[in-house]
C-alpha atoms as a printed R data frame, in Angstrom:
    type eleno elety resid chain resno       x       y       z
1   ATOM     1    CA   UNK     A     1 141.756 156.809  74.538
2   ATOM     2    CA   UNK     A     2 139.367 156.751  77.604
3   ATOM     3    CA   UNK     A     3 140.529 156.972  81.043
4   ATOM     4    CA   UNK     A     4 138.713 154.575  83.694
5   ATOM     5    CA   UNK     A     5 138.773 155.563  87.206
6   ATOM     6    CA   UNK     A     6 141.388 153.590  88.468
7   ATOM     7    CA   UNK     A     7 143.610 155.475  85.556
8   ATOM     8    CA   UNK     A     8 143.728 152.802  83.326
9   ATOM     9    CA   UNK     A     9 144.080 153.686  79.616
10  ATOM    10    CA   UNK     A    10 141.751 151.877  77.368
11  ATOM    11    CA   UNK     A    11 139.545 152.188  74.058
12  ATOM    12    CA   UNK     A    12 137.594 154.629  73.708
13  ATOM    13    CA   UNK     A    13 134.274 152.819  73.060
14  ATOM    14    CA   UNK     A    14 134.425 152.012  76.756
15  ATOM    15    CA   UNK     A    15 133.592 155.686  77.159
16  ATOM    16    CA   UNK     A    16 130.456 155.071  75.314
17  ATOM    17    CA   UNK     A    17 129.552 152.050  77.874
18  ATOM    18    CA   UNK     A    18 129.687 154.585  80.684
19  ATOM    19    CA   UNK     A    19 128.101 157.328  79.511
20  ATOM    20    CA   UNK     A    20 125.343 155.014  78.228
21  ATOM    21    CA   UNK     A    21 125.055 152.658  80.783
22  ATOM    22    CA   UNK     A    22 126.413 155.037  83.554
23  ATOM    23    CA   UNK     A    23 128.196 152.094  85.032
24  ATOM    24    CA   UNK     A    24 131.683 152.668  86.362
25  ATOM    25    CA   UNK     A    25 134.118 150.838  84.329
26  ATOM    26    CA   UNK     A    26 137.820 149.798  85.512
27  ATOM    27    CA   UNK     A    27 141.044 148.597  84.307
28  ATOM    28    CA   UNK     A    28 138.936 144.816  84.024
29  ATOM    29    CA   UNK     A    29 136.325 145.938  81.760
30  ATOM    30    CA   UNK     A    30 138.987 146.245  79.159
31  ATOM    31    CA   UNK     A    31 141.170 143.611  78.000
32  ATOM    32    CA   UNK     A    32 143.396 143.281  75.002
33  ATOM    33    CA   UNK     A    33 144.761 139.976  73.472
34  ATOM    34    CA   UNK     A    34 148.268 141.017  74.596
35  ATOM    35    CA   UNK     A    35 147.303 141.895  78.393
36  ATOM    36    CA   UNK     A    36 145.236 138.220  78.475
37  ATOM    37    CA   UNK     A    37 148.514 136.157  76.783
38  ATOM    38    CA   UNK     A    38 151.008 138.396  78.864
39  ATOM    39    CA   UNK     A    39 148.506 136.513  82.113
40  ATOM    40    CA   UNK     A    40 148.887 133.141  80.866
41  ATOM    41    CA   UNK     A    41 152.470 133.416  80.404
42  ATOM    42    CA   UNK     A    42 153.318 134.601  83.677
43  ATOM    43    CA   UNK     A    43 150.651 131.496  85.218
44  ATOM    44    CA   UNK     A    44 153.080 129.239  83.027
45  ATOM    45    CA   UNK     A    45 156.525 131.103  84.748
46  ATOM    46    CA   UNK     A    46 154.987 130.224  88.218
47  ATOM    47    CA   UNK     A    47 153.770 126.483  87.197
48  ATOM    48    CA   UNK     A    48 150.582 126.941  87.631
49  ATOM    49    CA   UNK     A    49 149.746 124.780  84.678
50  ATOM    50    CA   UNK     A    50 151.776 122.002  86.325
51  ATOM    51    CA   UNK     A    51 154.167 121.692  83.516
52  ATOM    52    CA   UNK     A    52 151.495 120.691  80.785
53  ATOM    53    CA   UNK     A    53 151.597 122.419  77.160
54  ATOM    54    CA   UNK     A    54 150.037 125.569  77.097
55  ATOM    55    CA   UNK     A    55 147.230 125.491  73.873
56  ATOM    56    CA   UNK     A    56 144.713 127.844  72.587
57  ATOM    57    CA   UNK     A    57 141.818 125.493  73.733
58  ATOM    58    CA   UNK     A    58 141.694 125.461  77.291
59  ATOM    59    CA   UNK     A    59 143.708 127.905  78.930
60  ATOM    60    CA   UNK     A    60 143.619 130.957  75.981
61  ATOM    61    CA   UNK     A    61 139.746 130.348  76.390
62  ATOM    62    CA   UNK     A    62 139.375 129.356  79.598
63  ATOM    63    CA   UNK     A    63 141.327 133.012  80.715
64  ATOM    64    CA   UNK     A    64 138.955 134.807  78.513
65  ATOM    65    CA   UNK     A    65 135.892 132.699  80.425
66  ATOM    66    CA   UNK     A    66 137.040 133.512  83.661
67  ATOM    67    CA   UNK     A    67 137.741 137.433  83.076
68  ATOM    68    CA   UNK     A    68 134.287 137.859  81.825
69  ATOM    69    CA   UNK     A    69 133.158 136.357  84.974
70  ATOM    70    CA   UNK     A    70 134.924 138.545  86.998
71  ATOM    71    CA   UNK     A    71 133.550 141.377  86.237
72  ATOM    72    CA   UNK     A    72 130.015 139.665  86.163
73  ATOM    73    CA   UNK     A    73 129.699 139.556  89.580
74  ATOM    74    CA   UNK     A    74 126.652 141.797  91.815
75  ATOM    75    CA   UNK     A    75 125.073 142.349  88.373
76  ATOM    76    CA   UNK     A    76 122.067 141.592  86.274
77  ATOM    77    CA   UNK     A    77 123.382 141.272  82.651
78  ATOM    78    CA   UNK     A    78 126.799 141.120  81.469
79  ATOM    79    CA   UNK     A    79 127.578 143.351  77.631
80  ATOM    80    CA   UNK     A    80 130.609 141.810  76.179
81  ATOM    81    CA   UNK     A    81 132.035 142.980  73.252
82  ATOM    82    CA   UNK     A    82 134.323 141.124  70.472
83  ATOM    83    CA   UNK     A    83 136.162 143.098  68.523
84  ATOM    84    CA   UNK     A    84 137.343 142.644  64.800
85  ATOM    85    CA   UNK     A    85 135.510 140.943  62.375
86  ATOM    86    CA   UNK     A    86 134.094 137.187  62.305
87  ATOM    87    CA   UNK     A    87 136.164 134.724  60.322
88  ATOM    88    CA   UNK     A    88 139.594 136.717  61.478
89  ATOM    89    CA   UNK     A    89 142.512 134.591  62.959
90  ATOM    90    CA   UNK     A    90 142.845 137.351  66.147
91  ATOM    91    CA   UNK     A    91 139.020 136.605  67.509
92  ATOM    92    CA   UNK     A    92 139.163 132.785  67.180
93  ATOM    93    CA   UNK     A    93 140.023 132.381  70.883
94  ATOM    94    CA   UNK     A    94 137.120 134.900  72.214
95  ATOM    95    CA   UNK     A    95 134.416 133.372  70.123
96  ATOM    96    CA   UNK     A    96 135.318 129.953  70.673
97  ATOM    97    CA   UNK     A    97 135.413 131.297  74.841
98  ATOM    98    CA   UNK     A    98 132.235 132.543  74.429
99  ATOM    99    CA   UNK     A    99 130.669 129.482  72.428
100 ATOM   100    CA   UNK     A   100 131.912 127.519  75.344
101 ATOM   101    CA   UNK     A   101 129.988 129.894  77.747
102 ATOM   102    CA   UNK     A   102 126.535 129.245  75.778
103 ATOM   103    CA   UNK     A   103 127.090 125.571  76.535
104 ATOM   104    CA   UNK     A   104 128.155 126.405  80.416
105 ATOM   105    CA   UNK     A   105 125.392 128.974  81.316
106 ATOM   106    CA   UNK     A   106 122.449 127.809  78.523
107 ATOM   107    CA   UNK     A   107 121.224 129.361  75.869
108 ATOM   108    CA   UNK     A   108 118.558 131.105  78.123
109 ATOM   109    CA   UNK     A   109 121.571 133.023  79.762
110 ATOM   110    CA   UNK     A   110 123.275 134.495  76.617
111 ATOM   111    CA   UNK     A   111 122.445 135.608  73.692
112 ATOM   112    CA   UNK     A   112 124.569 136.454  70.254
113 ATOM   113    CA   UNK     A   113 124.251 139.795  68.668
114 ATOM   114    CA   UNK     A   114 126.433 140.486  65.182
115 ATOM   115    CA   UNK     A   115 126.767 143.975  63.656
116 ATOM   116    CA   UNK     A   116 127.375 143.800  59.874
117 ATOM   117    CA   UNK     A   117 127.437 145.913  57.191
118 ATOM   118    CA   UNK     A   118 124.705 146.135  54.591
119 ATOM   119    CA   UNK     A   119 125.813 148.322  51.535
120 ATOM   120    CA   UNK     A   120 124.280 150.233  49.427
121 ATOM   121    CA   UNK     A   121 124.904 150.567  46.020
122 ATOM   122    CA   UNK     A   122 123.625 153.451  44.306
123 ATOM   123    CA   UNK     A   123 124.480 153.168  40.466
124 ATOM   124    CA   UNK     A   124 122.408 150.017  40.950
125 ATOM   125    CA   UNK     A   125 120.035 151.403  43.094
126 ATOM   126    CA   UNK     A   126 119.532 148.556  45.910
127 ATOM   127    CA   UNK     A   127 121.305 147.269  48.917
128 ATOM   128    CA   UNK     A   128 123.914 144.059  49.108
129 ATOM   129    CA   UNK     A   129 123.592 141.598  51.267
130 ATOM   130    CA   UNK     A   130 127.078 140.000  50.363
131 ATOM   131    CA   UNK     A   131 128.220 141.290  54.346
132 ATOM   132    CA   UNK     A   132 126.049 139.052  55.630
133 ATOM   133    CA   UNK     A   133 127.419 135.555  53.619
134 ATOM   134    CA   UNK     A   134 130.682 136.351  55.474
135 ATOM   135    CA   UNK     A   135 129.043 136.284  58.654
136 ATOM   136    CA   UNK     A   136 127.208 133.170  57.871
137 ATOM   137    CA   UNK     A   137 130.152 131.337  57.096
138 ATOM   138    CA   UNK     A   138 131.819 132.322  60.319
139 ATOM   139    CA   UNK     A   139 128.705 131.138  62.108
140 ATOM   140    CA   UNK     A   140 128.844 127.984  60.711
141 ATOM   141    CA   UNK     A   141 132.707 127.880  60.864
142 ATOM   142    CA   UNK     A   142 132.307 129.107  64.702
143 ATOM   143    CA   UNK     A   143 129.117 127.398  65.905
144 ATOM   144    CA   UNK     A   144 127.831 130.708  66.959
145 ATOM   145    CA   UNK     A   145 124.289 131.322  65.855
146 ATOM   146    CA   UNK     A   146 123.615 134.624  66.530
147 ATOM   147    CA   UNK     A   147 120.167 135.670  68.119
148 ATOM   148    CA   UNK     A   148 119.813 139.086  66.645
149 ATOM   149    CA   UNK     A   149 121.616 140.604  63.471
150 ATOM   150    CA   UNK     A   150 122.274 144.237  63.737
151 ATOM   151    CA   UNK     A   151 122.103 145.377  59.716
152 ATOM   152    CA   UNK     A   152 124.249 149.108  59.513
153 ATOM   153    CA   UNK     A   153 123.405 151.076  56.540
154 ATOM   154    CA   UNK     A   154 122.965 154.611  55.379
155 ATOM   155    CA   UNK     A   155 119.357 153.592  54.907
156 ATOM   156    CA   UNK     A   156 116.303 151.725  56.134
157 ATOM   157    CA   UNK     A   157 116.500 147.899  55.730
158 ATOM   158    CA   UNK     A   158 113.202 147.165  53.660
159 ATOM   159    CA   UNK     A   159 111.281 144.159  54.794
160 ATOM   160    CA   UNK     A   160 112.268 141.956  51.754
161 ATOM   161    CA   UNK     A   161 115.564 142.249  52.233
162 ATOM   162    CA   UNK     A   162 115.086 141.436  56.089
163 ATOM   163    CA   UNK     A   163 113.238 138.118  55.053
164 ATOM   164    CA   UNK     A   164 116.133 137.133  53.042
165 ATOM   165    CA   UNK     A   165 119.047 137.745  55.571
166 ATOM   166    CA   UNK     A   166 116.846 135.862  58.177
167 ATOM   167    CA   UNK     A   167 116.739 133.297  55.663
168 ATOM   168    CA   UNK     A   168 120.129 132.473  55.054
169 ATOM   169    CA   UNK     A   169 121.400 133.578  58.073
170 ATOM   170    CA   UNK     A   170 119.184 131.290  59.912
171 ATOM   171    CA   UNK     A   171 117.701 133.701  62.268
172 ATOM   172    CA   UNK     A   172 114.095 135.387  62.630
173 ATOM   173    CA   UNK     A   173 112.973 137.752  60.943
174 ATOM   174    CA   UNK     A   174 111.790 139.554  63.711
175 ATOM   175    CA   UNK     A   175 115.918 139.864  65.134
176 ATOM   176    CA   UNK     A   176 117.055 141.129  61.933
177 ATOM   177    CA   UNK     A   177 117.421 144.726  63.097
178 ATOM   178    CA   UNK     A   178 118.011 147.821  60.970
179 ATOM   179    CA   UNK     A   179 120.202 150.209  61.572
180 ATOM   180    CA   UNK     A   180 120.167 153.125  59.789
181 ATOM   181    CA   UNK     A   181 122.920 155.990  60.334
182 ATOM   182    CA   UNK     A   182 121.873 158.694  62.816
183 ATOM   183    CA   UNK     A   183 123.421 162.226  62.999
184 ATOM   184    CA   UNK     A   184 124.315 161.461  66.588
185 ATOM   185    CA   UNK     A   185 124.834 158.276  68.417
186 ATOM   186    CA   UNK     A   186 122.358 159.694  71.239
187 ATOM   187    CA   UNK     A   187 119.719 158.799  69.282
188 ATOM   188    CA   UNK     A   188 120.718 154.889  68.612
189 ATOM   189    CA   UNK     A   189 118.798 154.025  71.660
190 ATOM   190    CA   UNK     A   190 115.722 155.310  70.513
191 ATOM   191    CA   UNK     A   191 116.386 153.944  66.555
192 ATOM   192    CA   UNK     A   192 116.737 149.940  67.909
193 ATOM   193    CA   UNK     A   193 113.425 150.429  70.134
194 ATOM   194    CA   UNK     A   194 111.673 151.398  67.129
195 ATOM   195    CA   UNK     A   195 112.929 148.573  65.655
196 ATOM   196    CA   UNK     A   196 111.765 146.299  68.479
197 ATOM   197    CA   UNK     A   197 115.582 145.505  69.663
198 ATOM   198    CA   UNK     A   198 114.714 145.908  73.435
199 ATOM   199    CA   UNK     A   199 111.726 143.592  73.807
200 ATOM   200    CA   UNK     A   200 113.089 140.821  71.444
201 ATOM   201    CA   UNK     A   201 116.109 140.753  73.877
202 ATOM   202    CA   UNK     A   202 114.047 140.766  76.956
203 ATOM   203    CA   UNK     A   203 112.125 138.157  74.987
204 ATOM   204    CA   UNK     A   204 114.999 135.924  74.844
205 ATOM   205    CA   UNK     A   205 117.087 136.058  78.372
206 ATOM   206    CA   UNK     A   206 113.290 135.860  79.897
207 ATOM   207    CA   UNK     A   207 113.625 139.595  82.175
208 ATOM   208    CA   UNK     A   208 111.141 140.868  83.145
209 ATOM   209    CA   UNK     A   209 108.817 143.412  80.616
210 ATOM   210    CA   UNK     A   210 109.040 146.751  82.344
211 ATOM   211    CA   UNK     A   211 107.204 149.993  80.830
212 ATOM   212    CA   UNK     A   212 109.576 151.279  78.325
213 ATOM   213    CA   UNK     A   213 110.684 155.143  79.140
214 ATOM   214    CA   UNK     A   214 113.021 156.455  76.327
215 ATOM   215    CA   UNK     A   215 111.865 159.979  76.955
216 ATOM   216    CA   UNK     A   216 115.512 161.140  78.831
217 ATOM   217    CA   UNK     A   217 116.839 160.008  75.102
218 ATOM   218    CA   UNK     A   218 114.820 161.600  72.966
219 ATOM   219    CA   UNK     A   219 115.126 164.723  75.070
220 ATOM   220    CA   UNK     A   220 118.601 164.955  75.225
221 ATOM   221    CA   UNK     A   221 119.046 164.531  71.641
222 ATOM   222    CA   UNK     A   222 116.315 167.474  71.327
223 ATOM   223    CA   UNK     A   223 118.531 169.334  73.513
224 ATOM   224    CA   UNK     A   224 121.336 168.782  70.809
225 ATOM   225    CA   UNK     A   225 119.822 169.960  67.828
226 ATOM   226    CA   UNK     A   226 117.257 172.941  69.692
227 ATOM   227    CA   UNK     A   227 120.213 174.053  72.163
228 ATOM   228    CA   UNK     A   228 119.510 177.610  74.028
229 ATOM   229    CA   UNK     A   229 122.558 178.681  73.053
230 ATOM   230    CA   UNK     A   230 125.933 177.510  72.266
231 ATOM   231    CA   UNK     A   231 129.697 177.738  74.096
232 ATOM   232    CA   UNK     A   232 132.311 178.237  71.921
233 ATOM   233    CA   UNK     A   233 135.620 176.257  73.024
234 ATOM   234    CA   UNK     A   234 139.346 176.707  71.508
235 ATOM   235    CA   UNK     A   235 140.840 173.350  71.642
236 ATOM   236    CA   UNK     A   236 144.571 173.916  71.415
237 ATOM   237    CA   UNK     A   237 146.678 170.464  70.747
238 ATOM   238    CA   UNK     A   238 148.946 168.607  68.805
239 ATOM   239    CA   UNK     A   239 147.016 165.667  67.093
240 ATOM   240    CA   UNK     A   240 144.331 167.861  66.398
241 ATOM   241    CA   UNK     A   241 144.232 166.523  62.739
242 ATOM   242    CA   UNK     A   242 143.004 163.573  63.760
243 ATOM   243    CA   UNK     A   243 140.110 164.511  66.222
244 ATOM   244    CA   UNK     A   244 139.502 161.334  67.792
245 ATOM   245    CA   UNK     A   245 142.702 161.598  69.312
246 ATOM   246    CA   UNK     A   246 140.470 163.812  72.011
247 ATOM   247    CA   UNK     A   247 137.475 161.709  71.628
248 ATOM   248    CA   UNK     A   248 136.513 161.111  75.134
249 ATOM   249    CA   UNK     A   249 137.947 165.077  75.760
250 ATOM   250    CA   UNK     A   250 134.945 165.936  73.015
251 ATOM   251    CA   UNK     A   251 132.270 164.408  74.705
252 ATOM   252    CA   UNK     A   252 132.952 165.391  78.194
253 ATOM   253    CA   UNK     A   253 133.062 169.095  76.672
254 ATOM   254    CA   UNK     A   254 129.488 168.176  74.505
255 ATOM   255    CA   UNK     A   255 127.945 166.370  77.895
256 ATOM   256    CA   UNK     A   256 129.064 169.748  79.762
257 ATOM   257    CA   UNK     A   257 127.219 171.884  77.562
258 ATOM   258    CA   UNK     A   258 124.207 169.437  77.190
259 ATOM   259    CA   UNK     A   259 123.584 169.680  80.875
260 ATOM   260    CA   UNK     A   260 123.191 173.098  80.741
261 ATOM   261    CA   UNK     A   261 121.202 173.369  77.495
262 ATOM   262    CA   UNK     A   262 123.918 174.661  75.195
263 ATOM   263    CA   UNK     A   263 125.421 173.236  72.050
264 ATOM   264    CA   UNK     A   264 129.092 172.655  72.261
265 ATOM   265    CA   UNK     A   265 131.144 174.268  69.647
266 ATOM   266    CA   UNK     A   266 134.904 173.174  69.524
267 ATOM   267    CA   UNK     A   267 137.426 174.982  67.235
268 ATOM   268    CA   UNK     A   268 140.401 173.113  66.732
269 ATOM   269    CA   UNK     A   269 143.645 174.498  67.050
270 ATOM   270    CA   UNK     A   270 147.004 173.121  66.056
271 ATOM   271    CA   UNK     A   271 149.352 174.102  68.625
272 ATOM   272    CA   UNK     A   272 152.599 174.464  66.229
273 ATOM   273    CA   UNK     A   273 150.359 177.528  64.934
274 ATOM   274    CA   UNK     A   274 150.648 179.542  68.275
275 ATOM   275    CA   UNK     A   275 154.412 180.754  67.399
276 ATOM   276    CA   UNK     A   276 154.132 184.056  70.012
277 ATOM   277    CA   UNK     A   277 152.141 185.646  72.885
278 ATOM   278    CA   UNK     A   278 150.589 187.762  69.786
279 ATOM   279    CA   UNK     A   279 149.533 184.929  67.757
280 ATOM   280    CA   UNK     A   280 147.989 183.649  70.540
281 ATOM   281    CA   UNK     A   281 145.756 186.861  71.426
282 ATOM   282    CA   UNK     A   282 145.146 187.122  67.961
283 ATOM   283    CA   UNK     A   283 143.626 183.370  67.898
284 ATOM   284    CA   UNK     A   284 142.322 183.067  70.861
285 ATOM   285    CA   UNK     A   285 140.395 186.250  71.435
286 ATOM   286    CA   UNK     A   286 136.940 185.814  71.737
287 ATOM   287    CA   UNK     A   287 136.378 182.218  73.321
288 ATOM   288    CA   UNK     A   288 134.333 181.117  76.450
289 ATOM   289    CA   UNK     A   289 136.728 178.668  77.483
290 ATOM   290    CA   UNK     A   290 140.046 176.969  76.201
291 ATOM   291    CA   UNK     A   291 141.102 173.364  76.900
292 ATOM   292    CA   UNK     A   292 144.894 172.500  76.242
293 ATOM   293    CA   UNK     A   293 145.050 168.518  76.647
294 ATOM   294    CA   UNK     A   294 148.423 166.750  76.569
295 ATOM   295    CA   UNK     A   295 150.754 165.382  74.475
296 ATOM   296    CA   UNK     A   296 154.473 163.851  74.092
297 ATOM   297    CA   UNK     A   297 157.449 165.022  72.629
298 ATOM   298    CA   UNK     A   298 158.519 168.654  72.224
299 ATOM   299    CA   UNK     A   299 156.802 169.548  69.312
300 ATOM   300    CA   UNK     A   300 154.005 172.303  69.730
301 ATOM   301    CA   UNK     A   301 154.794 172.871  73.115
302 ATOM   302    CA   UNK     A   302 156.228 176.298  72.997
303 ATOM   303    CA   UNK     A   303 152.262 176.974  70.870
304 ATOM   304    CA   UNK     A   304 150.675 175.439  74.730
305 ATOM   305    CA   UNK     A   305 152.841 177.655  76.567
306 ATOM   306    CA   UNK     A   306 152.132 180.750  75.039
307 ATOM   307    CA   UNK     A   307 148.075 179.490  74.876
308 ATOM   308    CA   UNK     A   308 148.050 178.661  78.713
309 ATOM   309    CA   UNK     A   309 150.207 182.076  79.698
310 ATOM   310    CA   UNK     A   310 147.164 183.956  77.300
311 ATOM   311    CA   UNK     A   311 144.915 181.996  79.537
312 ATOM   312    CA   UNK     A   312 146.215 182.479  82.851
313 ATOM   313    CA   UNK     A   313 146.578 186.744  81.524
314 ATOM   314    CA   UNK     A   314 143.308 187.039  80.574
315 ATOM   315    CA   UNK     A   315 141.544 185.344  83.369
316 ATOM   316    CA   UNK     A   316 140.206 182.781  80.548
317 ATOM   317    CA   UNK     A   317 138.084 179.765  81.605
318 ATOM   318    CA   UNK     A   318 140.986 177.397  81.080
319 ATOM   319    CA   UNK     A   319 141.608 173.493  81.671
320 ATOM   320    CA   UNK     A   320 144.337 171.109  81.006
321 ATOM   321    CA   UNK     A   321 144.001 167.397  80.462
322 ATOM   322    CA   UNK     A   322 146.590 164.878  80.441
323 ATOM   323    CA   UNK     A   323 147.536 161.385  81.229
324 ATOM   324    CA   UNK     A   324 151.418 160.583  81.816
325 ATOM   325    CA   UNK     A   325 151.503 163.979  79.123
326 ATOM   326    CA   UNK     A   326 153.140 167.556  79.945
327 ATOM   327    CA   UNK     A   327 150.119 169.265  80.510
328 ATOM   328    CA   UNK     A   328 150.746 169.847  84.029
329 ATOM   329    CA   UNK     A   329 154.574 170.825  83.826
330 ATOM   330    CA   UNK     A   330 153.465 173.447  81.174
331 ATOM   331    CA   UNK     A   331 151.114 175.309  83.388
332 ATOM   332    CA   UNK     A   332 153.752 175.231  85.683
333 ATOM   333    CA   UNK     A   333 156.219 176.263  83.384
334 ATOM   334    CA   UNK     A   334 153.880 179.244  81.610
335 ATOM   335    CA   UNK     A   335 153.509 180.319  85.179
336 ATOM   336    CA   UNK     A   336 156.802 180.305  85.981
337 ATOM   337    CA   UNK     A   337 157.950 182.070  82.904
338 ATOM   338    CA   UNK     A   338 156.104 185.458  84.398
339 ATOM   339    CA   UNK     A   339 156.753 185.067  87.749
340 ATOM   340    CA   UNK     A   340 158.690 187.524  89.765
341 ATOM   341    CA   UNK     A   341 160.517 185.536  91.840
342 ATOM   342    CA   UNK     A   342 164.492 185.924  91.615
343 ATOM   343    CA   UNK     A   343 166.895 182.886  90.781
344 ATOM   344    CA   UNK     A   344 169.791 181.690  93.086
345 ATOM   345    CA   UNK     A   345 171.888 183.570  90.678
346 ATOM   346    CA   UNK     A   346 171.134 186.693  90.720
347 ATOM   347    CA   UNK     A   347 169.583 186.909  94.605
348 ATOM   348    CA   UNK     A   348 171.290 188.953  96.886
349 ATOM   349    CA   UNK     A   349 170.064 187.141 100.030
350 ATOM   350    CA   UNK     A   350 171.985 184.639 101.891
351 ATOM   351    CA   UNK     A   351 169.160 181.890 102.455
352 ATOM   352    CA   UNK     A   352 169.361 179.436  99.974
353 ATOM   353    CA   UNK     A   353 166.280 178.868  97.457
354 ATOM   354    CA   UNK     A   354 165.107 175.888  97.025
């Protein structure tokens, strides 16, 4: 989950847009099928249709039109981006929307790009290209050609193979892109230049050819692999299992140590684990900093109590994170656990505590 300014909750690739793009993002630069039909039902409650039948084709597509719009407004270039796969029942509506934008705005204002999968097979020693059929079909099925196809793999795309996706996918060769894994996504920016990505696009919604400068990228991911030294942070949660729960929590922490030229190293902690004060010396001993981000229910919160009173103690670099979580209340409530001050019951002075 990424958190936009305005607090809305929202996927966590929109993280990605804003660190990349360093736009700030809000509550409209995210919308999911629910939140768009829950909009056209209320329009329907308060007539605004005029009592006609509500249908997929106009007003499903004609909502998705007009929220891209919004948030096209006082800039240059608009990224919009279709989750799911092609040919699935639940994207119908947005790439029929966005077909009937290429006909609205023309075909020198927007351009198609499509991410697929290329496989490769290793007992036979080559890659498949059966990824790309299925995206063919739901070009032809969808009217969308697509200007540029993005080719992931765990390998180069050779040439040859290139030729024959253009082929069949009716595209040119030239905007059949390969993209081969990278250790870090930092370094995509500088993998799709290489692959001429930036100039075909340029190419093909006419902007203007500046001098190319990918220098901040490739020296940020040289700062990631040659740090000056490294910060070592205990991350002490309760969906720690599954680390993208704290996605966005493990790039602010990376970005933090990137700025000052130190590799990030995060220990994760399961907060069920920290069953005493002891425990929590024991585990915690040695650190530069401890982040306790929040979580519902009551399990593992007696481990962040003890974790944030160890903390607090020790004079620890410490933060909290949380979004409609407990984080908050249990700082309070570690604090509050050592504190001195007496209880109605057992006071001795007349004034009331509040």
């Amino acid at each position: 989950m990424f958190v936009t300014e305005d607090g809305a909750e929202t996927d966590l690739d929109l993280g990605h847009y804003e660190r990349f793009t360093h736009a700030k993002l809000r509550r409209d630069n995210n919308w999911t099928t629910g939140r768009i039909y829950e909009t056209i039902l209320a329009k329907e409650r308060r007539g605004d249709y005029l009592g006609k039948t509500v249908q997929v084709i106009p007003h499903v597509t004609d909502e998705i039109k007009t929220i891209i719009k919004k948030v096209s407004e006082g800039v240059d270039v608009v990224i919009v981006e279709i989750g799911g796969t092609v040919g699935d029942i639940e994207s119908l509506p947005f790439l029929e929307a966005i077909r009937q934008m290429r006909l609205e705005l023309g075909a020198e204002n927007t351009l198609f790009v499509h991410v697929t999968l290329v496989p490769y097979i290793a007992r036979s020693r080559r890659a498949k290209d059966q990824a790309d059929a299925a995206l063919r079909e739901g070009n032809v099925e969808h009217r969308n050609s697509a200007g540029h196809l993005l080719c992931r793999s765990d390998r180069h795309i050779p040439a040859e193979l290139k030729k024959k996706v253009a082929l069949f996918c009716n595209v040119a060769e030239s905007c059949v892109i390969s993209m081969e894994d990278v250790d870090t996504i930092y370094a995509v920016p500088a993998e799709l230049a290489r692959e001429g990505l930036d100039k075909q696009i340029l190419r093909l919604l006419r902007l203007d050819d500046r001098p190319q400068n990918l220098q901040p990228w490739i020296d940020l991911v040289q700062r990631m692999h040659h740090p000056a030294g490294e910060a070592r942070i205990a991350i002490v949660g309760k969906y720690v299992q599954l680390e993208d729960a704290y996605k966005s929590l493990r790039e602010a922490l990376l970005h933090g140590g990137l700025a000052h030229d130190h590799k990030t190293v995060i220990d994760w902690i399961e907060s069920e684990e920290i069953e005493s004060s002891q425990i929590a010396a024991e585990r915690l001993h040695g650190y530069d900093g401890i982040l306790v981000p929040g979580g519902f229910g009551k399990r593992g919160i007696q481990g962040m109590v003890h974790t944030i009173q160890y903390a607090r103690e020790n004079r620890f670099r410490f933060l909290e994170s949380a979004s409609a979580c407990s984080a908050p209340r249990l700082n309070t409530h570690a604090t509050s656990q050592k504190s001195p001050m007496r209880t109605a019951r057992n006071s001795t002075s007349k004034r009331p505590i509040a």
